[in-house]
C-alpha positions, 0 to 999 in steps of 0.5 A, spaced: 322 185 688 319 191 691 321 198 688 327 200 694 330 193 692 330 195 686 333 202 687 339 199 691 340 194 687 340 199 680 345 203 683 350 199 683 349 192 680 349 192 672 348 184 672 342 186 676 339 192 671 340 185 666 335 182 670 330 187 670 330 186 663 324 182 665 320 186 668 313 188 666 312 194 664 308 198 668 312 196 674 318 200 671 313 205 669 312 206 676 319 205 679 321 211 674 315 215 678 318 214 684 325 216 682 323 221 680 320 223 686 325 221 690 330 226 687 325 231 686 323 231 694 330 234 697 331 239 691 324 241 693 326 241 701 332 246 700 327 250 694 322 251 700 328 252 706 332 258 702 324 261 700 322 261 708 330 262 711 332 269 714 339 269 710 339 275 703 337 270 698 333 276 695 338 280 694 341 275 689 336 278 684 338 285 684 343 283 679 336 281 675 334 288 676 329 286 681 328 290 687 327 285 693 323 290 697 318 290 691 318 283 691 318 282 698 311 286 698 309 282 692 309 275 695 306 279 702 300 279 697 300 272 695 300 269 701 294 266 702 295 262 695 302 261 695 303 253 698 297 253 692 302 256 687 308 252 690 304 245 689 302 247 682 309 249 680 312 242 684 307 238 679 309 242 673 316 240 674 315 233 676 311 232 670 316 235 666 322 231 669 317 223 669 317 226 661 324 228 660 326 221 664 321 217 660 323 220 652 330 219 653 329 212 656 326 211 650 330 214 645 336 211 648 332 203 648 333 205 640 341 207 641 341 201 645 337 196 639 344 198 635 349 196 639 345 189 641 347 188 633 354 190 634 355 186 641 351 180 637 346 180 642 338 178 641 333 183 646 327 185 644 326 194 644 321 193 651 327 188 654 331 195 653 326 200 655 326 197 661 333 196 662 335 203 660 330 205 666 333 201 671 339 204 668 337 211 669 338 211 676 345 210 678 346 218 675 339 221 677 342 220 685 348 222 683 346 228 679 341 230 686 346 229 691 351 233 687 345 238 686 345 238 694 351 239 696 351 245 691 356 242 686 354 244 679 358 240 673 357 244 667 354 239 661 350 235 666 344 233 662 350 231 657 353 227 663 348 224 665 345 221 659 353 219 658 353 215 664 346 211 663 348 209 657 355 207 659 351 203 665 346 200 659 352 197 655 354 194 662 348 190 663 347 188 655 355 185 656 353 182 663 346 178 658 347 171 656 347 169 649 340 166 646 341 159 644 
């Protein structure tokens, strides 16, 4: 199944995310990267549009005690490696944010290996590992949508790993038994 397929469905069909349980590895490894690109893209879009517009954005750090005039001059200087800078930065984050997705995929695939004990259901820590990545998904595009349209929810890290085990727990209900 293609990786877009795949990202719809996960959205909203936990009886989907238990059959995903299945697929390879390195495919969800992929799809977990591509997620994370696609929720980083927009933020970035609207990163870069509030840098180049003409509104007082930099007067915001006044309150920092930044001087904007000063600032402004600084990044005058930088001109001519400030898209390498940007790039360096937009790698950095999305390296961090695949990492932070990937460990906590993990460390919830551990919690998950309990509750399969207490559900009385037999799945192998790799079947999920891959279904808590799949399960990441719904509150990833909820979260970046939110941060999109400029609604902060406080606790949000909390939230979403709340929300993706709440999906998680959905997708062991919807496994059948092994004989």
């Amino acid at each position: 199944m293609r990786l877009h397929n795949r990202l719809i469905k996960s959205l909203y069909s936990v009886q989907s995310i238990a059959r995903f349980r299945y697929l390879g590895v390195g495919s969800t490894i992929l799809y977990v990267l591509m997620l994370t690109l696609l929720c980083m893209l927009p933020v970035f879009v609207l990163f870069l549009y509030n840098l180049v517009s003409e509104n007082d954005s930099m007067r915001n750090f006044e309150s920092f005690g930044l001087n904007p005039d000063q600032m402004q001059n600084f990044a005058s200087t930088l001109d001519g490696i400030f898209p390498i800078i940007i790039a360096v930065i937009y790698i950095v984050m999305y390296v961090l944010f695949s990492g932070i997705l990937f460990s906590g995929a993990s460390l919830l695939a551990g919690i998950l290996n309990l509750i399969t004990k207490i559900l009385g259901k037999r799945i192998s820590y790799r079947h999920l590992w891959v279904l808590s990545c799949y399960s990441i998904t719904f509150p990833s595009v909820v979260l970046t949508i939110l941060f999109m349209i400029n609604l902060h929810i406080p606790n949000s890290f909390f939230w979403f790993w709340i929300v993706a085990f709440l999906v998680s727990v959905l997708a062991i209900t919807k496994t059948p038994q092994k004989k």
